[in-house]
C-alpha positions, 0 to 999 in steps of 0.5 A: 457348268450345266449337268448336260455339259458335264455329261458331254466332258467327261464323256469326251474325256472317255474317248482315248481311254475307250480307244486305248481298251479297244487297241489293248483287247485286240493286241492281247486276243491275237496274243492268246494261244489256240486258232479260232480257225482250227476251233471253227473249221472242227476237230476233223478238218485239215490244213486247206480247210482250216486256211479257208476258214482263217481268209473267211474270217480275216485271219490271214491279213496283216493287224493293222488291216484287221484293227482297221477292219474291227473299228470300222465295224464298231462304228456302224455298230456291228460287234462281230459275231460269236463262234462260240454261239454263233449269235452277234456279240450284242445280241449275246451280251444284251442277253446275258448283261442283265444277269449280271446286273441283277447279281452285282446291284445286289450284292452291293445292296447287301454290303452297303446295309451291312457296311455303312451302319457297321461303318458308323456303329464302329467310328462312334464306339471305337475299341468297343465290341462293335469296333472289334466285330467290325475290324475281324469281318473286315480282315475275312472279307478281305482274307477270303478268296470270292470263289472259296467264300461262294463254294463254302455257302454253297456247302452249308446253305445247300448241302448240308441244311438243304435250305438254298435250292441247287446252284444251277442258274437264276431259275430251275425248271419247275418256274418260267421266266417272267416277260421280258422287260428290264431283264431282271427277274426281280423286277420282272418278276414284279411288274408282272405280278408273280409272286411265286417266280419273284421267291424263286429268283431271289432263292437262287440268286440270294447265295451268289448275291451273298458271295458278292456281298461279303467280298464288298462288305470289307472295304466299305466298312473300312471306308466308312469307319475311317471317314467318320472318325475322320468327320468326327473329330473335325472343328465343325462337329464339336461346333455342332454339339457344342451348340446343343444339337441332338446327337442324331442330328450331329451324326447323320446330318453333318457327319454322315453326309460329309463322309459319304464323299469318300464312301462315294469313291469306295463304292465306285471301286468296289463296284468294279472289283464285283464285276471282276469277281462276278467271273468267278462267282457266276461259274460256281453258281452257273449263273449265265451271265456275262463273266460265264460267257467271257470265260467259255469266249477265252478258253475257245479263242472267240475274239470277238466275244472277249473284245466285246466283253471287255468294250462292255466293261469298260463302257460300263465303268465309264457310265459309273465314273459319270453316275459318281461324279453327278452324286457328288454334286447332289451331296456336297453342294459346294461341287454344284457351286464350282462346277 
């Protein structure tokens, strides 16, 4: 099966997940307490108004009618518009989205270089001091809810040494946003060629990043200590070393790739997890980014800036089941052969 065809499978594979989302969002909306009318028509208005608002805004028909009425905007594309802002709920989270990209990727990156070598330093050293290092930042990682790990760094890095600049966004307000390109001030930051706004970012953003990271770092190490134990003991790697092959080779050639496979998953999982996570981190640190945005939606009773929050989420874990699946075949090859 080609790679375009596999694409076209799993997305097709996708669709009654992505309605079933869309039918739950919009059930649990309706079910959350407040009146987004009583939110849109003021403090001030009363009974009459508040009801004119509800038939502006489509309230007073019956739920299938309204159901009816969101897919069908969904269709042509139109995601409602937030009362919250007022702006369109595309408009708001293709703003907002890449704050939260840029906060993800990297706190995965910081897991992924700590983790994996952690990972594997433990797995051909095992009950040693880097096993039993290992095993003590598994259990706080784990152990340590993200929002207490993200106020205590707060506190040391800020408060206390004065090193981290003031948790109050991606950039305070002696720097200027970079051209928009990608929407991450990293990489933006870059092609333009500032340098001073790129130190900037990475100042404010290396804390929640850091947050996110020690949250990732636990399973990931766990993962990869567990799958090279596993590879290293198989048939094929003693084969290996019996036949002479340098411990570098046995080790990152055959073992490594091999376990990777299941690493693969782990970050998959652990991918989603931060993008449940960044919801918390991203109001400790007032970083606006869509988590932010989907807890002021919440609290307002702003339903179409929740469904669309959730949509985007879900859309977002659908590309990542995609992106891990064609991994998979550029590590193993024997996926590409049945495939």
């Amino acid at each position: 099966m080609s790679g375009l065809a596999t694409i076209a499978k799993r997305l097709l594979e996708a669709l009654p997940t992505l309605f079933g989302v869309i039918l739950v969002t919009f059930m649990l909306t309706r079910a959350l307490p407040g009146d987004p009318a009583v939110f849109y028509a003021g403090p001030a208005a009363d009974a009459e108004s508040i009801a004119q608002v509800r038939h502006a805004m489509g309230l007073d028909r019956s739920l299938p009618v309204q159901f009816a009425s969101y897919v069908e905007g969904l269709a042509a594309g139109d995601w409602g518009v937030s009362l919250s802002t007022g702006r369109d709920v595309t408009e708001e989270l293709s703003r907002r989205l890449p704050a939260s990209l840029e906060l993800t990727l990297l706190g995965l990156l910081i897991a992924i270089v700590v983790a994996i070598p952690l990972g594997v330093l433990a797995a051909t050293r095992p009950n040693s001091w880097v096993d039993h290092i290992c095993r003590i930042i598994v259990t706080t990682g784990v152990s340590m809810p993200v929002f207490f790990t993200g106020l205590l760094l707060v506190y040391v890095f800020y408060y206390l040494l004065g090193w981290a600049p003031a948790p109050l966004g991606r950039l305070d307000f002696m720097h200027i946003a970079p051209d928009r390109v990608t929407g991450l001030y990293l990489v933006d930051s870059l092609i333009a060629g500032d340098v001073e706004v790129f130190r900037a970012s990475l100042a404010h953003i290396f804390l929640p990043a850091l947050t996110l990271g020690i949250f990732a770092l636990a399973p990931i190490a766990r993962m990869t200590r567990a799958a090279m134990l596993d590879v290293l003991s198989s048939d094929y790697i003693r084969t290996a070393r019996a036949s002479g092959l340098a411990t570098r080779t046995v080790l990152f050639t055959y073992a490594l790739r091999n376990a990777l496979l299941s690493v693969l998953t782990t970050l998959g999982m652990v991918f989603s997890f931060l993008l449940g996570a960044n919801v918390l981190v991203e109001k400790v640190f007032s970083w606006p980014g869509i988590g932010s945005f989907a807890i002021d939606a919440l609290v307002a009773s702003d339903y179409a800036a929740v469904q669309g929050f959730v949509l985007a989420m879900a859309l977002l874990f659908v590309t990542l089941n995609l992106t891990i699946d064609l991994l998979y075949a550029v590590i193993d090859p024997r996926i590409r052969a049945a495939s």
